[in-house]
N, C-alpha and C positions, 0 to 999 in steps of 0.2 A: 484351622490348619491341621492333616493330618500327615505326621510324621512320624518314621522310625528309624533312629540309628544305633546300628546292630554291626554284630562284628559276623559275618557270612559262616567262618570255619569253625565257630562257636554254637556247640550243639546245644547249651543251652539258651540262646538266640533263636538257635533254631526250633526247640520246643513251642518256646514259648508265641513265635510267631504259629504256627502249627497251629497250637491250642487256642490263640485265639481269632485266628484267619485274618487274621491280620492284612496278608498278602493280599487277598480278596477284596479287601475292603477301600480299595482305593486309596492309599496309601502311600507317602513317596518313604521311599526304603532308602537307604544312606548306608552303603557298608564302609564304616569308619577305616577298617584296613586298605580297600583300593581308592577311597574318594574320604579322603582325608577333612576331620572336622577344623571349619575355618576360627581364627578368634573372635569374628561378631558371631558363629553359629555358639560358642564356647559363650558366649555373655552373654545369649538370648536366653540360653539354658540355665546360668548363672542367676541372671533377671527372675525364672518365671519358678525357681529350686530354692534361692535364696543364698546359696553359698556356691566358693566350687567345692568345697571341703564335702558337699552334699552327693557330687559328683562325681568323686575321685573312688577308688576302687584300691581298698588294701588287700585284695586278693591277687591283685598281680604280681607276677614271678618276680618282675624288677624291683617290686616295694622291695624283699630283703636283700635281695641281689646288692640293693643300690646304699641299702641303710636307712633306707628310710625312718624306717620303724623308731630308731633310736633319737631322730631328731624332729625339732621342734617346727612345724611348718604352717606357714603363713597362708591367707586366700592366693597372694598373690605364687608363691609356693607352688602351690594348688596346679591353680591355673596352668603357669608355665609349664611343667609337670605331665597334664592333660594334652599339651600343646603339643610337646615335642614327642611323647609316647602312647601310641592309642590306646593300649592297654592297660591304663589310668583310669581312663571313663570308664564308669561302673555302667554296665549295659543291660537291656538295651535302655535307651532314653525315647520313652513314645508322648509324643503330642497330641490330646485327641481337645481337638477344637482349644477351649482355655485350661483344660487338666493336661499337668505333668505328671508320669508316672518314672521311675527311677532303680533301675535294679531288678533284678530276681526274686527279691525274696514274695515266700506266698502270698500276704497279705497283699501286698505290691500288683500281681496280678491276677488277684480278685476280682481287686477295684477296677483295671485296667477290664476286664470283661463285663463287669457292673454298667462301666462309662460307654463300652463298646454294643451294650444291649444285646 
């Protein structure tokens, strides 16, 4: 399976799809803001990550908005969390075959062009 869910109006989404042609490569694209992630797409990712805590994104503006930060939160937390706010998912989330790759950071997609050849 190759998959990526990305947030569209997010420029570093958009880098990183860029940088690794992603688009090109036959790809099913999922922008989480129009075409909303489901809760079996949310446990497949869960499943193949190992947490959602793995998943969740303390970068978003609602983490402190909301208070997050100051309480103690659970997977199931998590989850719900992801569910009801898409800008929870730590982005993008790419599937290439049985590799999950998870976030932004460099080393994240290194690998993600390593896997990508």
């Amino acid at each position: 399976m190759k998959k990526i869910y990305h947030l569209g109006t997010c420029t570093t989404c958009q880098a990183i799809i860029k940088e690794t042609g992603i688009d090109k490569k036959g790809f099913e694209m999922q922008d989480i803001k129009t075409d909303k992630i489901t809760a079996a797409q949310l446990d497949e990712m869960k499943s193949r990550t190992g947490s959602y805590e793995s998943l969740f994104s303390r970068r978003a503006m609602k983490y402190k908005e909301m208070g997050l930060k100051d309480k103690a939160l659970t997977e199931n937390d998590y989850r719900q969390l992801i569910l009801e706010e898409y800008t929870f998912l730590k982005r993008p989330v790419v599937f290439v075959n049985d590799q999950t790759f998870v976030g932004s950071e460099k080393k994240n997609i290194e690998a993600l062009k390593k896997a990508l050849g």
